[in-house]
N, C-alpha and C positions, 0 to 999 in steps of 0.2 A: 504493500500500500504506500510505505514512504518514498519506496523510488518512482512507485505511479504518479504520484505527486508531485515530485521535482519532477519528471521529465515533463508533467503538464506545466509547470510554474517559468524553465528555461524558454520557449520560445518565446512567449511575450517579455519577458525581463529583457531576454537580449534586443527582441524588438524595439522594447523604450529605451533601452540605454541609444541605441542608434537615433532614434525619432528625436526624444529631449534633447540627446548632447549636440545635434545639427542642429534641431531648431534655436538652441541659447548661440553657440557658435554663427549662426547666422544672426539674431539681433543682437546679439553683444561686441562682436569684432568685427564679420564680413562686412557690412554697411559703411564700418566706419572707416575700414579698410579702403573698400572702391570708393569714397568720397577721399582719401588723400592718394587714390591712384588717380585721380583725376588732376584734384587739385595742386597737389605737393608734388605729382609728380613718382609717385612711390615705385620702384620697377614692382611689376606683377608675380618678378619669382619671389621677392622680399615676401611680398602679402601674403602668398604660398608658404612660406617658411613662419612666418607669424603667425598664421592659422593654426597648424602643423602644431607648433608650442602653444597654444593657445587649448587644443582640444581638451586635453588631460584636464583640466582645470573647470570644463563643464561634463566631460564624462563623471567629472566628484559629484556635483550638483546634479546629474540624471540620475546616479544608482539608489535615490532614496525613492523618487520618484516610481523611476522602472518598478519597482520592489511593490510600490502600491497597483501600479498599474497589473503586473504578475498577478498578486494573491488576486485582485479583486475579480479580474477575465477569467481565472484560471477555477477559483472557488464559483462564481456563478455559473460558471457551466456544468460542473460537476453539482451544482445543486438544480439546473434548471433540466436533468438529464434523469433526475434522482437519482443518482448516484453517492449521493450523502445521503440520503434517506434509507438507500440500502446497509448503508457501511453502518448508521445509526440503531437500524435493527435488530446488526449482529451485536449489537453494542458497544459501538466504538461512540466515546462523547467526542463533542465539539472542539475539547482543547488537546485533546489528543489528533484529532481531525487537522488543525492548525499547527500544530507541530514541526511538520517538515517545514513548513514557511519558515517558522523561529527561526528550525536551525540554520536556513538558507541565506535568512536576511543575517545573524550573525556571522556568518559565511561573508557576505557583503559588504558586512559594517568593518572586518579586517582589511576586505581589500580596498575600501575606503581609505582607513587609515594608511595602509602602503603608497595609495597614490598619494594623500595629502599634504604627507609626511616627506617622502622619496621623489615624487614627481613632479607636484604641481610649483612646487614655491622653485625649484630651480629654472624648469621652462615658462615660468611667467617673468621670471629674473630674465632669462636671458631673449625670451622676446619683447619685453620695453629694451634692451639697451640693441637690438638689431634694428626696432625702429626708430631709434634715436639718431641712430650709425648712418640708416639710409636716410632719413632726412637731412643730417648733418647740424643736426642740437648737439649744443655745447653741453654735454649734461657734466656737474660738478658731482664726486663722490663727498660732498662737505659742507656745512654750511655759513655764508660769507659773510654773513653781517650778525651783529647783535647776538655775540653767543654769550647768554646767562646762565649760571649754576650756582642755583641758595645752596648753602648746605648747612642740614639743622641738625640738633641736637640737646639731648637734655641736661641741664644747668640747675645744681641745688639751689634754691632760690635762700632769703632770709628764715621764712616760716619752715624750713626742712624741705621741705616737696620738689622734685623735680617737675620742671616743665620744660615742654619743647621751646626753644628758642632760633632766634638765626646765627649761628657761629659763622660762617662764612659768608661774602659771596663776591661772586669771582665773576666780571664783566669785560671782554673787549669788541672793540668797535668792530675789525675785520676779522676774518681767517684765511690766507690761502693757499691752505695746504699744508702747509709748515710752519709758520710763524703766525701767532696771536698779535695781531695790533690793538697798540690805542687799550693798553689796558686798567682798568682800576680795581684794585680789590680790595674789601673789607673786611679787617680779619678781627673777633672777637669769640677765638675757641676758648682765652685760657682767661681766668679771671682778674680784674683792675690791670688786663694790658690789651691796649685795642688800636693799633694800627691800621692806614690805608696806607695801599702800595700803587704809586703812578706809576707807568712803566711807558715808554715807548714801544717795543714788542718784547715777545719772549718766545721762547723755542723749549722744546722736549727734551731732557737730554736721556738718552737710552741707558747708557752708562749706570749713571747715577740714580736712574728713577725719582730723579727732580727737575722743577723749572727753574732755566737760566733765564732772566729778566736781563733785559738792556737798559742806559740811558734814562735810570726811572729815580725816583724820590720816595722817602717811606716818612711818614707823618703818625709821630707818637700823640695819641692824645689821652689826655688825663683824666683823671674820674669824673672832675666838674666840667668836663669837654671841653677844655682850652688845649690847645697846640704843646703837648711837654717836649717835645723834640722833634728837629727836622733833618734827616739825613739824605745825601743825596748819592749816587751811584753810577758807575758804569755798566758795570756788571756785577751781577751777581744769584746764587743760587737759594730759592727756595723750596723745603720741603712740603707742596701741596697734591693734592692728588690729582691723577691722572684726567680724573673723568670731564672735565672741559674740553678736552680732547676729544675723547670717546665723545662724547654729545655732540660733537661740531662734527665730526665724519659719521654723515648722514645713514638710517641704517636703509634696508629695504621694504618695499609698502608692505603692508600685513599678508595679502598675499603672496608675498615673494619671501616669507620666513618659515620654516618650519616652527615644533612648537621647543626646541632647543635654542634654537633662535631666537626666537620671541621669549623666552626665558632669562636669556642672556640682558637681552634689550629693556627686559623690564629693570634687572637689576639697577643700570645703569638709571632708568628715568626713577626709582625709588631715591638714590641720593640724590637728584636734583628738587625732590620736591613736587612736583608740576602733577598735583592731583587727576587732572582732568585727562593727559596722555596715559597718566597709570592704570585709570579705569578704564579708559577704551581697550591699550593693549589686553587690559585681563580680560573682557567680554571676549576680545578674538579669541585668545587664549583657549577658554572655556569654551565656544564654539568651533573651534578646532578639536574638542572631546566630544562635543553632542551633536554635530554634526554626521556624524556617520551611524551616531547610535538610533539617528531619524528611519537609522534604515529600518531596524526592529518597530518601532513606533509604526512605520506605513504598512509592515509586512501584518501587525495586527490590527491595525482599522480595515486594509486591502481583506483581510482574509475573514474579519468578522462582516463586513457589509458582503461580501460574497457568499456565505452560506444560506442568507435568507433567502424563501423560495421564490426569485422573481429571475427573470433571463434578462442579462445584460449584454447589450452586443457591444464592440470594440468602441465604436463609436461615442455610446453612452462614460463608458468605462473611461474612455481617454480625458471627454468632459468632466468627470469626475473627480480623475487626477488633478486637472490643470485648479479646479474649487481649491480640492485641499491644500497643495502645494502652495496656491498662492496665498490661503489663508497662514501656511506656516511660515509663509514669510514674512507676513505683516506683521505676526506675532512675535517675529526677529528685532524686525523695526522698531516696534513697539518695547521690547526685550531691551535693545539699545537705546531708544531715548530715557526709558526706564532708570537704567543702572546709569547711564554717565548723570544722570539728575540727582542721583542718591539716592531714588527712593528703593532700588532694588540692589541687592548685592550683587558685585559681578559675575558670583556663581550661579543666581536665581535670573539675570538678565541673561545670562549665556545659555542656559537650562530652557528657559520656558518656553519654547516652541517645542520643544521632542518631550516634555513631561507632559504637555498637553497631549502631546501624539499619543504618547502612553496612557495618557488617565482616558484619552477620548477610546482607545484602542480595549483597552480591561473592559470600558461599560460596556459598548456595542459588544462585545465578544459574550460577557456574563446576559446581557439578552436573549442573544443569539442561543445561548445552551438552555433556557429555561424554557 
């Protein structure tokens, strides 16, 4: 019975991975593609080659889909054929019945993660910088102006208590590449000693795992804030940390990281402070795990709207899909205005489209068997 089931569940699955991942592939790139083969000029074997990297990236976005579209054709026929009705009277229940879907769609929801992980974030990486290449944008690995880094920490106040405060922060005008221009920092790590550093540029030094400053002035000021000392410099070395650095070379867009990656990059934006990038990266984050678990989710709502006794033809079934899908991605949308607001954590904003899938997926299923 279980491999009768999977060989019914394979043709349409493979059907929609092919149907969804053209049809996102055609409104999401190809349009936009033949509008700069027109205008820009784009050669047509580039837009071929950018498609090409492009696919993997909606093949991830069709397998939850397919998987709905699978259980739901695959189950209504076998119920509009009685053929569940037979299997039922040997006594086979309904969640046994669905079963082989589970195991299929977890089947699914791995090779999800294989591509998401392994494939999509390197060919979407390397198809922006091909179409960058054939257009001939200057794209910078860095970023040139206004690079800010608070860095806080907590400070035993009077009454005992620690609280966060700003110990550092570390401002220059340009970057390019190598040297930090146009710098000012503020330094108030250690207590009744609070310097600012002007600097004309500074540079990395590998060696020493510190900043050499050029050309710069350092200004003591005193507890009541007057001026207790002014020193000025040509060069010289200080030990602050790297990640000014690290912040100013630019990382890759959220699709273009894996979730090691995005791990990394979060580190980095937690010492700068800048709440609002830290919660959006952890929503991708988090939807980089619940995203493939959408697969399970579709395989039980596909498989429980399918056993009920009514005949559904391809046609019906694909309208079907196209409802729910779109309704889980509002519920994304929604997920993300959610959490970057505060009102949802970024585990519960990155979560809520596939725990709906799941909670809509148990009810219609526990009808379905009563």
């Amino acid at each position: 019975m279980d491999r009768y089931i999977i060989t019914e569940l394979l043709p349409p699955f493979l059907f929609g991975v092919g149907t969804f991942s053209s049809l996102g592939l055609a409104i999401g790139t190809m349009f936009d593609l033949v509008r700069k083969i027109t205008e820009s000029g784009l050669p047509v074997a580039i837009a071929l080659k950018i498609m090409a990297l492009k696919f993997p990236y909606f093949i991830v976005l069709a397998f939850p889909m397919s998987m709905l579209l699978s259980t739901l054709l695959t189950y209504s026929r076998l119920s509009s054929d009685s053929e569940l009705i037979a299997l039922r009277s040997c006594g086979v229940s309904i969640y046994r019945l669905v079963l082989p879907a589970v195991v299929m769609s977890f089947f699914v929801t791995g090779l999800t993660f294989f591509f998401n992980e392994l494939l999509v974030p390197a060919a979407n990486y390397e198809a922006s910088i091909t179409l960058n290449q054939a257009l001939k944008k200057e794209t910078k690995s860095f970023q040139e102006k206004n690079i800010i880094y608070p860095e806080f920490g907590k400070i035993k106040q009077k009454d005992g208590k620690k609280e966060e405060v700003l110990l550092r922060l570390f401002y220059a005008e340009e970057f390019d590449g190598e040297r930090m221009k146009g710098l000012t920092i503020l330094e108030r790590s250690q207590p009744n000693i609070n310097q600012i550093l002007v600097a004309e540029y500074a540079t990395w030094n590998v060696e020493t795992n510190t900043w050499k400053f050029f050309n710069g002035t350092i200004y003591f000021v005193a507890p009541d804030g007057s001026y207790r000392n002014i020193g000025k410099f040509k060069q010289q070395e200080v030990a602050l940390p790297r990640t000014p650095l690290d912040l100013a070379n630019k990382k890759r867009d959220y699709n273009e990281m894996n979730i090691a990656e995005s791990l990394e990059y979060l580190n980095l934006l937690r010492q700068s402070g800048k709440e609002q990038k830290i919660r959006k990266l952890l929503i991708r984050i988090q939807q980089k795990f619940s995203l493939p678990f959408a697969c399970v989710a579709f395989a039980l709502v596909g498989a429980a709207l399918g056993t009920k006794p009514q005949r559904t033809s391809k046609a019906t079934g694909f309208g079907i899909c196209v409802v729910l899908v779109f309704s889980y991605y509002v519920l994304m949308s929604i997920g993300d205005a959610l959490g970057l607001s505060g009102i949802l954590s970024p585990v519960m904003a990155g979560w809520l489209p596939t725990l709906c899938g799941f909670g809509m997926g148990v009810v219609v299923l526990v009808r379905a068997s009563q």
